[in-house]
N, C-alpha and C positions, 0 to 999 in steps of 0.2 A: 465245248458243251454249253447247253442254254437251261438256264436255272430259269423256270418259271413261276410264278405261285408263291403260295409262303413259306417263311422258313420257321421251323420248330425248334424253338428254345425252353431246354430240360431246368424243371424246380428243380430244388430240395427234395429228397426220400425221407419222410415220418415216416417209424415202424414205431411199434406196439412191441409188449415186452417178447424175448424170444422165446419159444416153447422151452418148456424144463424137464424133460425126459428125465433126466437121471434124477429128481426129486420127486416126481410122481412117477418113476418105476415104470414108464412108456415102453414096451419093445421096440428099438428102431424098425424091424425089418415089416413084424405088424403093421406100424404104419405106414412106411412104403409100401406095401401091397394094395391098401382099401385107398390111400391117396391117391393110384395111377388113375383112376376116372379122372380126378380134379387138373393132375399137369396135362391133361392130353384135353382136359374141357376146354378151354383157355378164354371162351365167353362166358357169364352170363349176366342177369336182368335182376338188378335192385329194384324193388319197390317195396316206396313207402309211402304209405295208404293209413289214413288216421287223419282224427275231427279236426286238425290242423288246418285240412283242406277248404272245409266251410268257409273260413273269411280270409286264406288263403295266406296264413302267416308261419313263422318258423316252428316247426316241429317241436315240443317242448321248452325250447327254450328261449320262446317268447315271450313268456310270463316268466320265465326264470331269471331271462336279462332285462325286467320289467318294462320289456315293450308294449306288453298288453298283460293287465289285472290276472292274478291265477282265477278268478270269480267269470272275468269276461273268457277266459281262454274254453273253461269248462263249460260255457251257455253253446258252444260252437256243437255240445252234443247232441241237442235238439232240431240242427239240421242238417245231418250226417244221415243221410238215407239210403243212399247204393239201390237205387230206383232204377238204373241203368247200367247194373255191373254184371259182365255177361263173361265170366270163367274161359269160357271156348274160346271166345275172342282176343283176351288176354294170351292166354296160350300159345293160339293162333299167329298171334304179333309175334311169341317170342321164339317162338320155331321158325316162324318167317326172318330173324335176325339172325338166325345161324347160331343162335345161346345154347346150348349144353346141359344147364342150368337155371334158377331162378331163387331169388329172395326175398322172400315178403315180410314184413315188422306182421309179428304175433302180439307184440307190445313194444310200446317206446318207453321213453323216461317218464311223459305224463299217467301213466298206467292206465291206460285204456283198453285192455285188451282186443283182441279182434275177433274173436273165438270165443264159443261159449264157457266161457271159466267156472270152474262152482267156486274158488277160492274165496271171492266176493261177490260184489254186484256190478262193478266199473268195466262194464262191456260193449261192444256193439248191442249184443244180442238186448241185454236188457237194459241200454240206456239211452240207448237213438232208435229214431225211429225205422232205421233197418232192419231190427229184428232178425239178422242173421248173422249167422258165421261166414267168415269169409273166406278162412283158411281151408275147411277140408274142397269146399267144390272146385276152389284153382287147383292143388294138388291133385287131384281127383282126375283133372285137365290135361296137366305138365302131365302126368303120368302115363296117361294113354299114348302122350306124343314121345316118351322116352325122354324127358327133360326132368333130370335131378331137382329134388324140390329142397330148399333152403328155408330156415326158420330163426329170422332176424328175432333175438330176444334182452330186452334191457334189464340186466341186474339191479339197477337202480331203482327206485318208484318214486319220482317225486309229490305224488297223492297220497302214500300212502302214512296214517298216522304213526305206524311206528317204523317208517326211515329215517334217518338222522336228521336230511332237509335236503335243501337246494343247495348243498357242498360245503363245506367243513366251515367255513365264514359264516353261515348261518342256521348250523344244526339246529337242532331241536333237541338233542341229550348229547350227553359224549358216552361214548360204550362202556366204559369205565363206570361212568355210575348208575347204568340200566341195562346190564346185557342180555336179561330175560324179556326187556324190549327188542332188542336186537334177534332173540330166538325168535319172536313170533316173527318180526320181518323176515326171516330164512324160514320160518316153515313157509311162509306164502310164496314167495319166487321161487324155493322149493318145489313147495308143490304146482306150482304151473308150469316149471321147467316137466315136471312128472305127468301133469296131462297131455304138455304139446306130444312129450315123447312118444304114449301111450294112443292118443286117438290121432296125429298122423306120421307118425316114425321116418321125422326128419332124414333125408340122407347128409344135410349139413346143417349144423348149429353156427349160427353167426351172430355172436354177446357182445354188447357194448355197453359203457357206464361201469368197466371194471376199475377204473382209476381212481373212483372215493374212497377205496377199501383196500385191504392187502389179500392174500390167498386165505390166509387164516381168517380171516374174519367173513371173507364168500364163502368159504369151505369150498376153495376151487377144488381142492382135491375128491372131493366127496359127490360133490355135482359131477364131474367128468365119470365117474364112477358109478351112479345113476343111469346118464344116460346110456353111458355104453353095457350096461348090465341089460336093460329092456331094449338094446340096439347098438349091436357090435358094430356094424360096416358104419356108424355117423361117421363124422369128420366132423372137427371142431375149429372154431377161427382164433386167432392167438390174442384176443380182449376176453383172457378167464387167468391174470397175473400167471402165465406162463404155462398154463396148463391145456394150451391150446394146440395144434398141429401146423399152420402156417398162418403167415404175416399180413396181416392187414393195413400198407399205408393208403389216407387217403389224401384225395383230391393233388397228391404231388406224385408226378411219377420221378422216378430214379436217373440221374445222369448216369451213373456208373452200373453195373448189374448185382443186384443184391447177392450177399453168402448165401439167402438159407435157400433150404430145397424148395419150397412151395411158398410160391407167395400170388397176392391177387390186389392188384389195385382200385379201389372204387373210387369212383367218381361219377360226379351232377353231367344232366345233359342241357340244365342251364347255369345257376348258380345253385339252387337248392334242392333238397332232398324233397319235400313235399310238394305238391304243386302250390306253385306261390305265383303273383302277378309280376311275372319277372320276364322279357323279354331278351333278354342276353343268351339265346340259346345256340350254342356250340353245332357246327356246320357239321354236316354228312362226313368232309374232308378232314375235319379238324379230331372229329373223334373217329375216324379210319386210321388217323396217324397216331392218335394216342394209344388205340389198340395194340396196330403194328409194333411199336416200340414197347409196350409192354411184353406181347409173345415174342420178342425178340431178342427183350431182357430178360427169358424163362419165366415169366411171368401170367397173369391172367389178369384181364376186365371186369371187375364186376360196375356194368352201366347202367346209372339210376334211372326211375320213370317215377312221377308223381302222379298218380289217377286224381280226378275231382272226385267232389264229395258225394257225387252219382252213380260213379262207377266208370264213365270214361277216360280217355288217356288223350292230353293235348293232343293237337294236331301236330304239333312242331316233333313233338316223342314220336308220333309212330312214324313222321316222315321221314326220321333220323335213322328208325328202325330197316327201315326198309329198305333204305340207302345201303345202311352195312351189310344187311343179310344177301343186298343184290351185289355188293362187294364179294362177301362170302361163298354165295356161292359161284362165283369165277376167280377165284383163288385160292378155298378153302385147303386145296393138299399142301399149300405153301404156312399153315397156322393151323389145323386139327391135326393133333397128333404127330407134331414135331417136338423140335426141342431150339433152346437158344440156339444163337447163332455164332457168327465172330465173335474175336474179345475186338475191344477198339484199337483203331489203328490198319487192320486190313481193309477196311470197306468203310466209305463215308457217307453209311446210313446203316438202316436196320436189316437183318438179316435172319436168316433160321435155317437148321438143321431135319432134314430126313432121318426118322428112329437109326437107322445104319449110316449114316453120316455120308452117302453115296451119290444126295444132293444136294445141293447148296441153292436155298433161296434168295435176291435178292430183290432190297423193294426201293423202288426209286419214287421219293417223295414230291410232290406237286407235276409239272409237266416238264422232266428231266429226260432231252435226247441230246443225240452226238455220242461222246466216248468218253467211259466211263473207266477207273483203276480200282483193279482189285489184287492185293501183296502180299504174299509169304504162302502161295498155294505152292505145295509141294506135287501133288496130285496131277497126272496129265487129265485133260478136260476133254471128255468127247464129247457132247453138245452142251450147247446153249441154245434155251426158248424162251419162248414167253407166254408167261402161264394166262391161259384162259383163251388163249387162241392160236398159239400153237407155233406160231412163227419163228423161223429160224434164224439167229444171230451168228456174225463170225466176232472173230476175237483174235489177238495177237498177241502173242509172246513176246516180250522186249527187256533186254539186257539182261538174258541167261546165259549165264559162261560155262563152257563145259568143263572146266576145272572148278570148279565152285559150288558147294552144297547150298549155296543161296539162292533161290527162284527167280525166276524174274519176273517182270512187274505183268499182269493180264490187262489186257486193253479189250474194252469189249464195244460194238458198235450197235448204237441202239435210236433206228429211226422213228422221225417224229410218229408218222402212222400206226405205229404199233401199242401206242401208248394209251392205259386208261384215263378217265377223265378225273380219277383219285389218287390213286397209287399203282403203280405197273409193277410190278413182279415178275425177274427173271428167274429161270430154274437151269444150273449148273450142275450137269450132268460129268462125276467123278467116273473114274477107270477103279477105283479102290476106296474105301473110306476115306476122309476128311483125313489129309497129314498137314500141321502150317507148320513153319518155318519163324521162330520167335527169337532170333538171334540178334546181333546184333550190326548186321553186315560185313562189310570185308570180305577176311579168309574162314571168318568162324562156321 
């Protein structure tokens, strides 16, 4: 076999606290039913769009890790104009990537809103010279194209006079001795969680900045309860101390396959969230292969884009974009509306499941031909192809005993010609659903 290209080596998995169904009284089956859009989405498109982008530093917590003055970060509003932010377009892009889905910050930790908020004055609309909302014309966009709209929103406000501060080292009260301070900070995030709800009815809430506080003192229970009171079908991200529906690790994906049901990785398409002068940006290839491996770990992509403070999207973003979505669509039956694949050890790569387990996808990373092993299919195989062009593969059975409930090993033949220039993907056509063989060899 010839290994070409590079090879993908797995972080760490960060998760977030895990959902708490039985403390906040969740129906299990309830939320199985309105999550099946989200396991069968398996892409979509962060974007974080905020005055960050003006002179092109870290999203809130630039003046938090006093990279730059909280006094300088906030002048960055006066040139924040979105003179070239065209909704269709964005869309456009993210339909063009094969996304499912999208998320845009409604607000960050700096409390800037994007959207016309009446809660205060700290908005696009009335503090840059934008003058507009941002959020209803993209949703507006995603929606005509059948793309779920998400609404990135920060519990935290580091602007605002009565939050505690920039993190428990350097509050501004302790709750203890002002918590009728602390009320009014809930009725404001309060109530702007109550307008996003109310003027575009999120179909995904995605909270961050739950970790200064505990459930009690969000009233995660009460917020979750809001929203889905004015909007049953949402779905929630699991940064609300537990009162969320699935897992959010970022920027590391998982060696092993997470327990829970739903989970969604996010991750930079360079190093940062917002657009920053950062050239490190992650190859066509390189986020083909994190994806794969995520829907492969029953998992889901959510992949960032930082617009400038105009309203366009790097060139390197949309060319990344376009790269996946032309991926997409020459392999999409092999990743929408699957399911995990192997556990480790039958296949030494990423894999995935047909809903009736009747195919078997396999994805061969960088430019991998010759002869390929796959062990413990109990299953007779009546073809092998190769997805996106059709081509016929043979394969071989080797050291199956006909006294032995043990398999024998698949040998599959896979020429250079047949191969994409990202990740090839073979489809493994079963006689019956998916049976492996998890023994321990021998007679057993």
């Amino acid at each position: 076999m010839k290994f070409l290209g590079s090879i993908v080596i797995c972080g760490m998995l960060i998760l977030s606290a895990a959902p708490n169904f039985a403390q906040s009284k969740i129906d299990p089956k309830e939320i199985k039913e309105k999550m099946q859009w989200f396991a069968d989405a398996k892409l979509g498109i962060f974007i974080h769009a905020g005055i960050y982008s003006v002179n092109g530093i870290d999203e809130s917590w630039s003046f938090h890790n006093k990279k730059v003055t909280y006094a300088d970060y906030m002048k960055q509003l006066k040139g924040f104009t979105l003179k070239n932010y065209n909704p269709a377009a964005w869309a456009d892009l993210i339909a063009q990537s094969g996304a499912r889905y999208s998320v845009i910050t409604t607000k960050h930790h700096d409390g800037v809103a994007m959207y016309d908020t009446k809660m205060n004055d700290l908005s696009i609309v009335k503090a840059t010279p934008a003058k507009r909302d941002m959020i209803k014309p993209f949703f507006e966009e995603l929606r005509k194209r059948n793309i779920k709209c998400g609404a990135y929103f920060s519990l935290l406000d580091w602007s605002n006079s009565n939050y505690t501060g920039f993190l428990k080292d350097s509050s501004r009260y302790a709750l203890s001795d002002d918590y009728p301070r602390w009320d009014r900070f809930r009725a404001l995030f309060q109530g702007q969680i109550k307008e996003i709800n109310t003027l575009f009815k999120p179909d995904l809430w995605w909270f961050d900045g739950d970790w200064e506080h505990n459930a009690e003192e969000w009233e995660s229970q009460k917020v979750r309860h809001l929203i889905l009171s004015g909007n049953p079908d949402a779905i929630i991200n699991g940064r609300l101390q537990g009162y969320g529906d699935y897992e959010t690790p970022e920027q590391n994906f998982p060696v092993s396959r997470p327990k829970y049901n739903w989970w969604e990785l996010c991750m930079t398409t360079n190093d940062n969230w917002g657009f920053h002068h950062d050239d490190n940006w992650k190859t066509p290839y390189e986020v083909i292969t994190i994806f794969v491996d995520a829907v492969s770990n029953g998992g889901n992509l959510l992949l960032d884009m930082g617009p400038k403070e105009d309203g366009t999207i790097p060139d390197e973003q949309v060319n990344v974009l376009k790269e996946l979505g032309a991926w997409n669509k020459k392999h999409g039956e092999a990743i929408f509306n699957t399911v995990g694949g192997l556990p480790q050890g039958h296949f030494y790569g990423p894999s995935t499941l047909s809903k009736d387990s009747t195919s078997l996808y396999l994805f061969l990373h960088g430019h991998v031909s010759g002869t390929l092993m796959v062990k413990g299919i109990i299953n007779k195989i009546t073809e092998i192809s190769v997805v996106g062009n059709g081509a016929q593969l043979t394969h071989k059975v080797v050291g199956k005993i006909s006294w032995s409930p043990v398999p024998g090993l698949v040998y599959i033949d896979v020429p250079e010609n047949v191969l994409d220039k990202y990740i090839t993907v073979l489809k493994v056509k079963l006689e019956k659903p998916l049976k492996l063989y998890r023994g321990q060899g021998g007679l057993n």
